[in-house]
C-alpha positions as CSV (number, residue, x, y, z in Angstrom):
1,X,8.3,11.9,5.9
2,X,9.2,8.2,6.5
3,X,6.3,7.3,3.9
4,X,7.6,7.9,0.2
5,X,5.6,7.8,-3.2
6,X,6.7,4.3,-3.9
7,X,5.8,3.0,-0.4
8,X,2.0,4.3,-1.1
9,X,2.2,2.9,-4.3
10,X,3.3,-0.4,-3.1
11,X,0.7,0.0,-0.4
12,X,-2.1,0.5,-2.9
13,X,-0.8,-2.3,-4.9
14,X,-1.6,-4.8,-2.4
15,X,-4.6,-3.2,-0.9
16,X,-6.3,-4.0,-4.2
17,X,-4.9,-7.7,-4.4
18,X,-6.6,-7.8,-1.3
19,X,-10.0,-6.5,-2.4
20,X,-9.7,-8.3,-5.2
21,X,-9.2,-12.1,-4.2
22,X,-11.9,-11.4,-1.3
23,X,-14.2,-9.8,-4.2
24,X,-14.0,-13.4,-6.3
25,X,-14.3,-15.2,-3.4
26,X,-17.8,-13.3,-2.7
27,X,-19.1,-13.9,-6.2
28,X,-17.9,-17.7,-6.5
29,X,-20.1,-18.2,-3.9
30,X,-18.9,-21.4,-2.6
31,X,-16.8,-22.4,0.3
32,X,-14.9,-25.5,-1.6
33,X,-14.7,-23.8,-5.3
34,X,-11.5,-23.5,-6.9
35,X,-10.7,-20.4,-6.1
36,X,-12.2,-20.1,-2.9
37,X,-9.4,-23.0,-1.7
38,X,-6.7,-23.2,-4.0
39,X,-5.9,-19.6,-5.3
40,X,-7.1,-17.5,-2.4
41,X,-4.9,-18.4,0.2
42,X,-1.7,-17.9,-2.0
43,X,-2.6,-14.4,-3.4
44,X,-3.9,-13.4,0.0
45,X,-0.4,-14.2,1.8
46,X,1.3,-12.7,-0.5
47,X,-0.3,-9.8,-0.8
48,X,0.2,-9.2,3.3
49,X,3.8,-10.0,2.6
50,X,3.9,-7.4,0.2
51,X,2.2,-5.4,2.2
52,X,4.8,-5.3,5.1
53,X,7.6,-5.0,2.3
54,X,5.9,-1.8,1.2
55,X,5.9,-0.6,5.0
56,X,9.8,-1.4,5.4
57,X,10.8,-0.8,2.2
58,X,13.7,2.5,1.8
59,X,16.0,3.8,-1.3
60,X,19.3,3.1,-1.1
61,X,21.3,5.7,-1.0
Protein backbone atom coordinates (compact mmCIF):
# COMPACT_ATOMS: atom_id res chain seq x y z
CA UNK A 1 0.00 0.00 0.00
CA UNK A 2 2.11 3.16 -0.70
CA UNK A 3 -0.66 5.17 1.36
CA UNK A 4 -0.13 4.57 5.24
CA UNK A 5 -2.43 5.69 8.27
CA UNK A 6 -0.34 8.79 8.96
CA UNK A 7 -0.28 9.87 5.29
CA UNK A 8 -4.39 9.89 5.38
CA UNK A 9 -4.15 11.48 8.54
CA UNK A 10 -1.88 14.17 7.33
CA UNK A 11 -4.11 14.28 4.29
CA UNK A 12 -7.18 14.96 6.30
CA UNK A 13 -5.36 17.38 8.27
CA UNK A 14 -4.95 19.74 5.51
CA UNK A 15 -8.18 18.98 3.76
CA UNK A 16 -9.91 20.63 6.68
CA UNK A 17 -7.36 23.73 6.84
CA UNK A 18 -8.54 24.01 3.52
CA UNK A 19 -12.31 23.97 4.18
CA UNK A 20 -11.77 25.91 6.86
CA UNK A 21 -9.95 29.16 5.70
CA UNK A 22 -12.36 29.07 2.41
CA UNK A 23 -15.45 28.54 5.08
CA UNK A 24 -14.32 32.16 6.93
CA UNK A 25 -13.65 33.57 3.86
CA UNK A 26 -17.48 32.81 2.76
CA UNK A 27 -18.96 34.16 5.99
CA UNK A 28 -16.61 37.40 6.25
CA UNK A 29 -18.22 38.34 3.30
CA UNK A 30 -15.84 40.83 2.01
CA UNK A 31 -13.18 40.72 -0.60
CA UNK A 32 -10.70 43.31 1.36
CA UNK A 33 -11.55 42.05 5.13
CA UNK A 34 -8.82 40.99 7.25
CA UNK A 35 -8.95 37.68 6.82
CA UNK A 36 -10.01 37.54 3.35
CA UNK A 37 -6.36 39.33 2.42
CA UNK A 38 -4.03 38.91 5.18
CA UNK A 39 -4.59 35.43 6.75
CA UNK A 40 -6.01 33.46 3.89
CA UNK A 41 -3.37 33.36 1.55
CA UNK A 42 -0.81 32.17 4.32
CA UNK A 43 -2.98 29.24 5.76
CA UNK A 44 -4.08 28.32 2.25
CA UNK A 45 -0.33 27.77 0.96
CA UNK A 46 0.56 26.08 3.64
CA UNK A 47 -1.93 23.91 3.87
CA UNK A 48 -1.13 22.69 -0.11
CA UNK A 49 2.42 22.44 1.14
CA UNK A 50 1.36 20.23 3.67
CA UNK A 51 -0.66 18.69 1.60
CA UNK A 52 2.13 17.46 -0.89
CA UNK A 53 4.31 16.57 2.37
CA UNK A 54 1.50 14.17 3.34
CA UNK A 55 1.64 12.67 -0.26
CA UNK A 56 5.60 12.14 -0.18
CA UNK A 57 5.97 11.60 3.19
CA UNK A 58 7.53 7.64 4.22
CA UNK A 59 8.95 6.06 7.80
CA UNK A 60 12.29 5.69 8.01
CA UNK A 61 13.31 2.57 8.40
Amino acid sequence: MPLGRTNYLFLGIGVAVIALSYSIMYLENSAKGFFSLNIAPVTLVGAYAWILFALLYRKRT
